[in-house]
N, C-alpha and C positions, 0 to 999 in steps of 0.2 A: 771443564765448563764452569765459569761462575755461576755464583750463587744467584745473581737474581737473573742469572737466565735459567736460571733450572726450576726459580718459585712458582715461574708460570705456569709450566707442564705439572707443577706439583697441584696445582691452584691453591697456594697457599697464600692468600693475598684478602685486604679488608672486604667482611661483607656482611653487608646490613641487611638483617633480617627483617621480615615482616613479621607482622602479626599471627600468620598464617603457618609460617617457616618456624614458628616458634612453638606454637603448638603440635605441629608436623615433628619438631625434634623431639619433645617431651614424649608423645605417641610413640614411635618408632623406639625410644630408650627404652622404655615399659615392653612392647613388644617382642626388643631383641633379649631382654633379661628370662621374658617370662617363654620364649624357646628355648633357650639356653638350659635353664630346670629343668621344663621338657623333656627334652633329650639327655639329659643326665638321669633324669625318673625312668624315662623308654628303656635307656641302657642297664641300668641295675636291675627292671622288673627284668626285659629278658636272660639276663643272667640268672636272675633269681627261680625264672621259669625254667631255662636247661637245669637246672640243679634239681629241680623237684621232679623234671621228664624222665634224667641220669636213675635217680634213686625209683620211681618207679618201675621204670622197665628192667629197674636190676632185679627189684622183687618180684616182679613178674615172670621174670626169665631163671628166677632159685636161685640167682650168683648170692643173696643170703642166707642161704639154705641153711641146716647142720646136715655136715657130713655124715656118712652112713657108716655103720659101723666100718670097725680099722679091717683093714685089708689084712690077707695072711701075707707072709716073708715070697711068697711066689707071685703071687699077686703083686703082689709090689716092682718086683724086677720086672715083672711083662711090662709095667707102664712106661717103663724108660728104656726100653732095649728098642733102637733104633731099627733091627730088623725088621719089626714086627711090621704086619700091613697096617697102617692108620687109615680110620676108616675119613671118608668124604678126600681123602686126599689121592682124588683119582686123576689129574690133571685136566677133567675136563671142564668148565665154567657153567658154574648156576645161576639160575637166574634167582635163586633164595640168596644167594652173597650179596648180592647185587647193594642194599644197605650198609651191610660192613665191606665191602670194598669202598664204597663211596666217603664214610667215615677215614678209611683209610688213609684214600688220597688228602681226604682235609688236613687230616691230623703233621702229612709229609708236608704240604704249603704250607701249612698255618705256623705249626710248632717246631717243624727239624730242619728245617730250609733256614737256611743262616746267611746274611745280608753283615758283608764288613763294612765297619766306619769309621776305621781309620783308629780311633780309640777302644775298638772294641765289637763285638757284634750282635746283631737282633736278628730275630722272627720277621718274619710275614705278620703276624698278628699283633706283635709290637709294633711295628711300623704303621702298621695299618690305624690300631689306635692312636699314635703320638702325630702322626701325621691326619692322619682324618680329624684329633684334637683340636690342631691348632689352623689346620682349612678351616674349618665351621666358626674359632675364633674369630676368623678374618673375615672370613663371609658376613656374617651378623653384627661386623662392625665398619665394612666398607658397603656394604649394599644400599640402596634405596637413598644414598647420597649426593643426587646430583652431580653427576661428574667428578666424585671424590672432592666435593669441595669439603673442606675442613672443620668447616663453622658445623657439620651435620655428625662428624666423627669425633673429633677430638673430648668430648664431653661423655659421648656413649662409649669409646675404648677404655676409659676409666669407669663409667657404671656396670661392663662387663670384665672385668678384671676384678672390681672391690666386691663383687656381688658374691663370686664362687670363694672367696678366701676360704670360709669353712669347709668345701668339700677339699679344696688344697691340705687343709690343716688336717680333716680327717682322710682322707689317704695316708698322711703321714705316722696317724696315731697306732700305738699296737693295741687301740682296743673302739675298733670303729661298727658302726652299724652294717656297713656297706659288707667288711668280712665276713658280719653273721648271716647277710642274708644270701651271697653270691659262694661262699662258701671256698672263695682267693683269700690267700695270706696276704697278711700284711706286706712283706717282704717283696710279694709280688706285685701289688698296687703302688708300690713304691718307685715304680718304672712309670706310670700312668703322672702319679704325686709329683716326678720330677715336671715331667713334658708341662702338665698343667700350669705351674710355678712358672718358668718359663714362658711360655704362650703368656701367661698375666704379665709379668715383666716388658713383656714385648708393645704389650697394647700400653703397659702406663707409658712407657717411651713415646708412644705414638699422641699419646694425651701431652704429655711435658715438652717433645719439641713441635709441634702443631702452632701449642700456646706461644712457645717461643721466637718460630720462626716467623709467625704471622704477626708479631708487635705486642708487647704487655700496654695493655692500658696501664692508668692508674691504678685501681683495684686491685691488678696484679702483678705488682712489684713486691719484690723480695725485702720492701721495709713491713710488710702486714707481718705478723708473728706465722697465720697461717700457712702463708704460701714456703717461709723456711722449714717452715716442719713436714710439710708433704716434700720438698728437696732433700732433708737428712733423711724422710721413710726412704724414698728412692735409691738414694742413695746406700741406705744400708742394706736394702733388696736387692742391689748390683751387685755389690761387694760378695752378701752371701747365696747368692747364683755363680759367681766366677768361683766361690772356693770351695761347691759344691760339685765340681767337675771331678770324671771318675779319678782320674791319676791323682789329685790333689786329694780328695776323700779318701783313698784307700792308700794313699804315701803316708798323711798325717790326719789318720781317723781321731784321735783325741780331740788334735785343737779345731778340726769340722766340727765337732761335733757340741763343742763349748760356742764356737765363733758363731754358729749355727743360730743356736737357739737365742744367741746376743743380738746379733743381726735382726732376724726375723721380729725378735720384740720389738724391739725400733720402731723396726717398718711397721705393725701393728699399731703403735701408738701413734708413730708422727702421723701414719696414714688417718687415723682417726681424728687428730686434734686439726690436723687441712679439713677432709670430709665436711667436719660439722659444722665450719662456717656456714657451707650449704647448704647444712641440714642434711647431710646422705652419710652421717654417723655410723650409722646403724647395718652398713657395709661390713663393720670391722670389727666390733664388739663382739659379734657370732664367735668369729673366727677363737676369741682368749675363750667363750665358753666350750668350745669342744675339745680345744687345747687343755682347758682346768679338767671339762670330765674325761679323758684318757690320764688325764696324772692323776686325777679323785680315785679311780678305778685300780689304776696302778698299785697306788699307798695301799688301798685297801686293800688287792692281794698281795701285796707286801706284808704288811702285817699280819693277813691268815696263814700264809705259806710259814711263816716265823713263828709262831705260836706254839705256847709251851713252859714247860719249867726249864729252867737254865742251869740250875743244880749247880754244882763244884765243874762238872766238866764243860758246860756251856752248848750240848748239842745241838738246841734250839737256834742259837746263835753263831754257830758255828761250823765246819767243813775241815777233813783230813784230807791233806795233802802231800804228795807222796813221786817222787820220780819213776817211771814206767821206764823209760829212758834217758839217753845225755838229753832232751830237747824237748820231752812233754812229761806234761807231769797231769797225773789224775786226781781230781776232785770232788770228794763223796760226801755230801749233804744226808744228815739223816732226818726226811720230814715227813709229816702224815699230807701229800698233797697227789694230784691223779693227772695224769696227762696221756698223749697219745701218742705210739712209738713214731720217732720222725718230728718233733715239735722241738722247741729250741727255749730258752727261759735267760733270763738276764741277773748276770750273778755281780753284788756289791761285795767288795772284799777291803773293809776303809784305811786295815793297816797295811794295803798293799797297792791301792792307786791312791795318784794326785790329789783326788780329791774324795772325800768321805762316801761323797754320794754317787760319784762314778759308776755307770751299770754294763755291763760287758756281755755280749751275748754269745751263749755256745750250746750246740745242737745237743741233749740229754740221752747220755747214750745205753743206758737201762732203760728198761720196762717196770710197770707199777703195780704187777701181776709173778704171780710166781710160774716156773715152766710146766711146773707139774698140773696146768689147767687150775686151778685155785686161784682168787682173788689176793691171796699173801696177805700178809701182815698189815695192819692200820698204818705203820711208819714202812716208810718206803726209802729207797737206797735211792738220791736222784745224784748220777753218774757223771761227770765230764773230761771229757778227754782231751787239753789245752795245749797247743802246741809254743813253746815259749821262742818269740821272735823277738820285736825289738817293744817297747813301749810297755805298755800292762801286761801281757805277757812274759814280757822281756823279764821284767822286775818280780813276777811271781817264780820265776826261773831261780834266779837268785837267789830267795828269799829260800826254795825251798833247798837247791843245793847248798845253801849254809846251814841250814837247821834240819836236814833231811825228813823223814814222817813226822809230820808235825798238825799240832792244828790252829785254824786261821779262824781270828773274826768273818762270818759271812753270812749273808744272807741273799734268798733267793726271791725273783720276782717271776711271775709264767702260771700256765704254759703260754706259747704264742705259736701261730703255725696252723694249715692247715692240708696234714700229710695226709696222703693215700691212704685208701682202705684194699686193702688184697688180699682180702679172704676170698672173692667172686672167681678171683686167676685160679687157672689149673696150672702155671708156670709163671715162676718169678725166678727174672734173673737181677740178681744182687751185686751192684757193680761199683767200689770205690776205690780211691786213689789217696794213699796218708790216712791224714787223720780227719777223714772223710767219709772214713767206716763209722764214724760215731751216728753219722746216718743209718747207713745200711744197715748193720750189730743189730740193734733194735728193731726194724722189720723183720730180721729172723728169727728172734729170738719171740715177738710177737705171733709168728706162726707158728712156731713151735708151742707156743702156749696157747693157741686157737686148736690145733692139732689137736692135743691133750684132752682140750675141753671139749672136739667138735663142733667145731663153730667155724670150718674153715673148709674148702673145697678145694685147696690145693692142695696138688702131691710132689710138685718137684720144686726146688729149689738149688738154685747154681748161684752160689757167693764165693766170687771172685774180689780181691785184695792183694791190692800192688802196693809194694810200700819199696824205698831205698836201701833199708840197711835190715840185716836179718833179727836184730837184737827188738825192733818194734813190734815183733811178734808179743813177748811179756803185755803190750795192750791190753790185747782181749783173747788172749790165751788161756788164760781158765775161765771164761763166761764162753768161748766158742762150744770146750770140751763139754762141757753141762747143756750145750745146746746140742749140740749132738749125741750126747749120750740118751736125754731125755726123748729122742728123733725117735730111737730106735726102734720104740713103743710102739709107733704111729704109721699109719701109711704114707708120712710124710718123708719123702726121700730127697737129702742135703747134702750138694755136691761141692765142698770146698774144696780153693786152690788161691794158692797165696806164691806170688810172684814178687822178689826178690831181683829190683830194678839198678842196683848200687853194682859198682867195679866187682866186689868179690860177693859172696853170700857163705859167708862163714856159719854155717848151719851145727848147732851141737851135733854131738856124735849119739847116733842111736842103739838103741841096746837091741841086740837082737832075742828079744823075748815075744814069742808069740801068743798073738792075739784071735781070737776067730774072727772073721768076716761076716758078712749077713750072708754071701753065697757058701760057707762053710769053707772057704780056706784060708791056711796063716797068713797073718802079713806080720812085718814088724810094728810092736809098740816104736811111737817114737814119745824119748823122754829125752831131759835136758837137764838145767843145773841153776837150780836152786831158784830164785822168780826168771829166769829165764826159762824155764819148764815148756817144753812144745805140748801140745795138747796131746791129752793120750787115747786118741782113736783112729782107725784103720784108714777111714778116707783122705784124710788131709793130703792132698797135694801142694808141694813146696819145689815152685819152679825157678832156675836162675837166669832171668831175663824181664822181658817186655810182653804183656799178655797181647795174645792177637784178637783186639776186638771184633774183626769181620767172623772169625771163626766159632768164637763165645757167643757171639748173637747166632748165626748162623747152626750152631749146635742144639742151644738151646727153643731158636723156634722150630726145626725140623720137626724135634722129639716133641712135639705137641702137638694135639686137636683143636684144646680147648684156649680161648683167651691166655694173653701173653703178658705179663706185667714187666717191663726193666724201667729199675731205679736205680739213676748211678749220681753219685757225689765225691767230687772230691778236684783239681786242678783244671782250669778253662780247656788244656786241651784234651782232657780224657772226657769229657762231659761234650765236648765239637765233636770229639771222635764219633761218642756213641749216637749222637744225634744225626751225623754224617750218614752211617752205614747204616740207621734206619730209615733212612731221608732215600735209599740207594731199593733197590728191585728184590731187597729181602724183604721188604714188605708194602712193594707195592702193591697198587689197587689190581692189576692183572692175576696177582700169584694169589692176593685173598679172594678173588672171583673162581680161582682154581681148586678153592681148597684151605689154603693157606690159613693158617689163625691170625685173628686181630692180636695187634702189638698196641699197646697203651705204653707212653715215656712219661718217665716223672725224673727230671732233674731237679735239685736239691740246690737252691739259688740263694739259701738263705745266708753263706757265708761271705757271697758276692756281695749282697744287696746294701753294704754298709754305706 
């Protein structure tokens, strides 16, 4: 079809306004902007609200409780022997579940139900928001338009697109309002911060071909300085929308992330120096102040987290690094700074990336507490576990197989994140894939230190770890042993098993020296050779294969009454898996009306999110 038989169905064609028409569109602009807030304010208080409903009725119900004193060694075995009769779990249906069924069912639509897109997959409730995002865009800019005529839209798709810049900008920031009060990471608002960006991009298009298709006057020809500089914003807004696409950001995250923040200034100023012929400046300028205070905030925990004497060795300033393996190498910061197990923090290392001020983010995989329940030392060990691929990593590889234990100019920015609290669970199952335990490590190593101190209502704990080759055991191999040893105190009972996914699993040879059991019989110590050391206590299991998730969950919920916690982190499809199989009639709303415990998932998305 040509063009000008299609402008008419578009009505894209001259049209002289009235007096009438013109204050008709001014109204309506004003109107559509100040919905739009609106509903951005609606959305954040009810979030803000379920946060504050969560934590009440957690207190209400004791999931904060302190544990009661430590159970004896028999006691303890009753709580996990599957034999045993569990009470409420009689198969017949209460009409008391009736709430946590209902949650249940939500939780399987909303969060484990996974929709493919070709690039990748989403929730129900990602969908729901990117998609319900950019309807209500369109809505509030094609409505109350007479027939879609253009002359009513084109002017309003640009004043609701320049208006939200700053909540764009703040979605984007790691240190925003909206985190502290909805109680969403950053990481995970960053799915929202895409869709938004977009939907805006969409409406200035809708502003720039409107204008164009319908005839420039005078006024608006590309000799005014304005009108080029709203063309290179746009422009540069296009550019970095296409290079913001997942494959392209997670092939070549460096130069996203430099082309990024180039782009977007652009677009920020050109859009600004167009705006203010009209005087609707002040669209854009919000946008660099929210942008200045997440890097204001930044700097300045930059500079506290660093803080200190620098002395002959440079502690303050620096980080030992060290090979675990041919392929990861760990990174130990010594700083007085506090965070919360499961959070992630942004490390500069200037004589090892491109650029001095380069910041790289990896999940911290210590705790800032000692096991023994104590608050530990003022200086804290914060821990990373870097897997060396291609790029900054790549070259920290490098760097460190030629100079082997060594240490590096570094400094640390964080914490950022906001993980789970699973002291309320009476079961946590602990589930990673690689070096995806730097997640997981840390929440058990947390309740183990909750344990100690009494401060935690969990008694079981199953941490499972699948890794490829058996030599990555050295990880966290003597942080596991010290987590279990320190267990043993407590009525807190930790079921580790470590699968071994690689062709062979060349497992050191074990010394047959015994050990006692918590049920009073031998097993073998297992030792090993030299930092390849396997941890030295009785439980560990070291499997050669592929762990069966249907059965791990399934083992783990049986053997429980009380709330279920699984946290799993680590490769797209071990994290499908677990989201699949609780998506599945192990927990559905039937079996939790029967008896059945609530399962709460927390997937660990922050290494995704780049």
């Amino acid at each position: 079809m040509s063009l000008p038989a299609l402008v008419p169905r578009l009505n894209i064609r001259a049209y002289q306004p009235t007096a009438a028409d013109k204050a008709l569109k001014a109204t309506q602009q004003k109107k559509a902007i100040k919905e739009l807030w609106l509903l951005i304010t609606a959305i954040i208080a009810f979030l803000l609200l379920v946060r504050v409903l969560r934590f009440i009725l957690a207190s209400l119900l004791g999931l904060r409780s302190s544990v009661s004193a430590a159970s004896t060694p028999t006691e303890k075995t009753e709580k996990n022997c599957p034999e045993l009769a569990l009470p409420g779990r009689t198969g017949r249906a209460s009409w008391r579940r009736i709430p946590a069924a209902l949650a249940s069912g939500f939780r399987i639509v909303a969060f484990r139900a996974q929709v493919p897109l070709g690039v990748g997959t989403a929730s129900i409730a990602e969908l729901f928001f990117i998609c319900g995002y950019i309807a209500t865009m369109l809505s509030l800019t094609l409505t109350n338009t007479k027939d879609l005529q253009y002359w009513f839209f084109e002017d309003r798709a640009a004043h609701l697109a320049s208006c939200q810049l700053p909540f764009i900008v703040a979605l984007a920031g790691k240190n925003n309002i909206i985190s502290w009060l909805t109680g969403i990471g950053h990481e995970k608002l960053n799915v929202l911060h895409r869709a938004a960006a977009r939907t805006c991009l969409i409406l200035l298009w809708i502003h720039a071909l409107s204008r164009a298709i319908s005839g420039l006057s005078e006024k608006f020809d590309f000799s005014h300085g304005w009108m080029r500089w709203g063309a290179t914003g746009l422009v540069a807004f296009t550019l970095a929308t296409i290079l913001s696409v997942r494959f392209i950001r997670n092939a070549f995250f460096e130069f996203f992330l430099l082309t990024h923040i180039l782009l977007v200034g652009i677009f920020i100023i050109g859009g600004y120096l167009h705006a203010r012929e009209v005087e609707y400046g002040n669209y854009f300028w919000p946008a660099l102040v929210v942008w200045a205070f997440d890097r204001v905030l930044r700097t300045a925990r930059l500079i506290w987290n660093n803080r200190g004497k620098g002395g002959t060795t440079h502690e303050y300033g620096s980080a030992i690094v060290e090979l675990v393996s041919s392929d990861t190498i760990r990174m130990t910061l010594r700083r007085k700074m506090n965070w919360l197990p499961g959070q992630h923090a942004y490390v500069i290392l200037p004589t090892v990336s491109d650029l001095p001020t380069e910041a790289h983010p990896f999940t911290i995989a210590s705790i800032p507490k000692a096991l023994d329940g104590s608050d530990g030392a003022s200086e804290k060990d914060v821990v990373f576990l870097v897997r060396g691929r291609s790029g900054f990593t790549g070259r920290l590889r490098q760097h460190v197989s030629r100079n082997g234990i060594c240490r590096v100019p570094a400094f640390v920015d964080g914490p950022y994140g906001c993980p789970p609290d699973l002291t309320g669970f009476a079961t946590c199952i602990l589930v990673a894939g690689g070096s995806g335990v730097s997640y997981t490590l840390p929440l058990l190593l947390n309740l183990v230190h909750n344990a100690r101190a009494g401060n935690s209502v969990v008694h079981r704990v199953i941490f499972v770890w699948a890794v490829r080759e058996s030599d990555h055991l050295g990880w966290i191999s003597k942080t596991l042993s010290e987590a279990l040893a320190a267990a043993q105190s407590t009525s807190l009972a930790v079921e580790p098993t470590v699968y071994i996914t690689g062709p062979t699993c060349a497992i050191p040879e074990i010394t047959r020296a015994a050990s006692a059991s918590s049920d009073g019989s031998s097993t073998p110590s297992e030792v090993g050779d030299g930092d390849k050391e396997l941890p030295l206590y009785s439980f560990l299991k070291i499997i050669h294969g592929r762990p069966s998730i249907r059965r791990i969950l399934q083992e783990g919920i049986d053997g429980c009454t009380g709330p279920v916690s699984v946290d799993v982190s680590g490769p797209s499809s071990l994290t499908k898996s677990v989201s699949h199989m609780l998506a599945s009639k192990l927990t559905s709303p039937a079996s939790v009306l029967k008896g059945a415990p609530s399962v709460t998932l927390h997937v660990e998305t922050f290494g995704m999110s780049k």
